[in-house]
N, C-alpha and C positions, 0 to 999 in steps of 0.2 A: 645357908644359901644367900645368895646375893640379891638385894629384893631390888627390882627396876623403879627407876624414877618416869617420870611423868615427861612425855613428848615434850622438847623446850628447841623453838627456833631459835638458831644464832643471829638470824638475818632479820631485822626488823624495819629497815630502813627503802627498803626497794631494789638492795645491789644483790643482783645477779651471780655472785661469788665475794666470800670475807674470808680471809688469809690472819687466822692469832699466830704468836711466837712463842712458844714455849720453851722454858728450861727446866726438867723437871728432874726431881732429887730422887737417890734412889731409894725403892721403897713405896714411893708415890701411889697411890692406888685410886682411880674411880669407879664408881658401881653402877651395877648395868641400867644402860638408859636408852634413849633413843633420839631422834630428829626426824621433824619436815621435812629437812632440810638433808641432800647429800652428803658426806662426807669424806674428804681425803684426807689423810696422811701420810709425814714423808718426813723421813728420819734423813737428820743431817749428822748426828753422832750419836753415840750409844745406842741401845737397841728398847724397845717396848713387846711388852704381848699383851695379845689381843686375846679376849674370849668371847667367840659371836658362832653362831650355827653349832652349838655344841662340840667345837676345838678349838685347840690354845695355840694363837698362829704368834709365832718370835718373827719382830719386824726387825734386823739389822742396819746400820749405815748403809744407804744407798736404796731404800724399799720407797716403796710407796704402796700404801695400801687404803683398798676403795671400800664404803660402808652405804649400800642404798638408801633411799629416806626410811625410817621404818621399823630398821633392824637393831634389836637391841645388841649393845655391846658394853662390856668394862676393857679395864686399861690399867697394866700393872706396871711399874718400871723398876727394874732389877740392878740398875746403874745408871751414874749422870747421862740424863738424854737431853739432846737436843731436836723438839721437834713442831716440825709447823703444819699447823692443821687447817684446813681450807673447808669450808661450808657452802655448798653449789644451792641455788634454789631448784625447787623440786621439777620447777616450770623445765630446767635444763639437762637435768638427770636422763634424758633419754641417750644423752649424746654417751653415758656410762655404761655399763653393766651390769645386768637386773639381780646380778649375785655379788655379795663381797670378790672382793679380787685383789691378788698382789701384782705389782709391779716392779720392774727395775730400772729406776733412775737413769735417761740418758742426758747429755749433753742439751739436746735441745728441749728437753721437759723439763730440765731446768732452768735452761732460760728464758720460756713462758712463763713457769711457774713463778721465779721472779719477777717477771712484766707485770705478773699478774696480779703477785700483792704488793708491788710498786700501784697500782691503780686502785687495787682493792681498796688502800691507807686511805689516798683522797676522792674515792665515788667520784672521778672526772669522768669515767671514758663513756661512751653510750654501750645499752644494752646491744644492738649490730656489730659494736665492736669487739666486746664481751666474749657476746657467742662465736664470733668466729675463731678468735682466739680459743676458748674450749674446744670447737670443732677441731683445732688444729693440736693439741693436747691431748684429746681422745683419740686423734687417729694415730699421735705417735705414740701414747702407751699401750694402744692394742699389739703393736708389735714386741710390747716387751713384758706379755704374762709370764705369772712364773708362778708354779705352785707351791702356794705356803708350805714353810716348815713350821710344819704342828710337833712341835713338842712339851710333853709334861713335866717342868721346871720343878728340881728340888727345891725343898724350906731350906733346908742347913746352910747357915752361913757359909761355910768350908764346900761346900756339895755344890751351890749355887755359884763360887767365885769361879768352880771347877766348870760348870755350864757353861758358863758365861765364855769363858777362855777358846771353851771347845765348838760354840756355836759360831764365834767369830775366825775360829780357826780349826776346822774339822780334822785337818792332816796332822795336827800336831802328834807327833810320834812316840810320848810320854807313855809309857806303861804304865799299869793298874797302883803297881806299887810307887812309880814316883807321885800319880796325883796324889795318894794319899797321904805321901811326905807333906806334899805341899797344901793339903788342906790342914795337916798340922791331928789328922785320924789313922787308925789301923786300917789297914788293906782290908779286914775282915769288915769293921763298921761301914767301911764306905758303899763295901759291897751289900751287905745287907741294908742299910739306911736308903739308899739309892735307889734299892727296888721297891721300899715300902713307900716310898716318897713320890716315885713318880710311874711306879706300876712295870717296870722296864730293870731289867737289868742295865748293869753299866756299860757293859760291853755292848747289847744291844742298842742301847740310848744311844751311844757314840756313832755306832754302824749306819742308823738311821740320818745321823746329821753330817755324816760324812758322804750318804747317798744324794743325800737331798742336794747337797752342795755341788754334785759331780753334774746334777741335773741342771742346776743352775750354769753352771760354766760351759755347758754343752748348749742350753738355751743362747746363752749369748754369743758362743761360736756360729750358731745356726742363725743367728740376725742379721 
């Protein structure tokens, strides 16, 4: 079991939102912990998962995902990610979501977003300006919820690269017997490892991330 660390604020200094950069290797793992402090996330390449509320949310390129002050979470990363994490003071978390929540990246959330750790860097702008700026960030991510894809991630290196493949690309029309070509396993190992690994048949695994993805592209058709 993964023992929680001790509430730790990122913000010490008075600013109203701080913007880190991250590159993180795959493999990377933090243990569950928590903040004062709000937090986002927002993947610009490769993917992270999350485990918060008792399910494993996969955040891909182009996610943003929201963590109230409070909530414990860890953070796995399964390939080179690149990701930037933003820390809200608690004072301003109302303008968020009282529940974890996923997002999808639009044009203009990233060019706040940007603004924002442009400012963050050197604590110039006033907290007035701050806040509107968030206010204007929260109301364009409320239009682009999206419900996480929870999925239970194989260990096997070969099983994992196969995830990995299929979370970023659902439709891929690979048969049972080519992935297992290409993890370099028997069609019989994959299928049994697969369900011991992550509770899910393979076929079902697949099914599930190719629904969830259909949901997603219909979400953004409807915005």
């Amino acid at each position: 079991m993964i023992a929680d660390l001790p509430d730790e604020s990122r913000i010490s200094d008075g600013r109203a939102f701080l913007v880190c950069k991250h590159h993180r290797r795959a493999g990377e793992k933090k243990p569950s912990h928590s903040h004062p402090d709000g937090q986002i996330w927002v993947v610009r390449e490769g993917l992270i998962a999350a485990q918060l509320d008792g399910e494993n949310w996969i955040l891909p390129q182009g996610r943003i995902g929201w963590v109230p002050p409070g909530i414990a979470h860890a953070t796995s990363t399964y390939s080179v990610a690149s990701v930037w994490t933003g820390y809200l003071s608690a004072e301003l978390c109302h303008l968020f979501p009282t529940k974890p929540t996923v997002f999808r990246t639009t044009a203009l959330s990233d060019a706040l977003l940007d603004r924002l750790t442009g400012w963050s860097a050197n604590s110039r702008m006033s907290s007035a300006t701050e806040e509107r700026l968030l206010l204007v960030l929260s109301d364009e991510l409320s239009k682009s919820r999206m419900e996480p894809l929870c999925l239970p991630m194989p260990r096997h290196s070969g099983l994992l690269k196969i995830a990995l493949l299929i979370v970023q690309n659902p439709s891929d029309s690979r048969t049972i017997t080519d992935w297992a070509v290409h993890a370099g396993i028997s069609e019989r190992a994959l299928t049994r490892q697969f369900r011991e690994e992550t509770g899910l048949s393979f076929a079902k695994w697949r099914n599930v991330a190719l629904v969830k993805r259909a949901r997603e592209l219909l979400s953004a058709r409807l915005l």
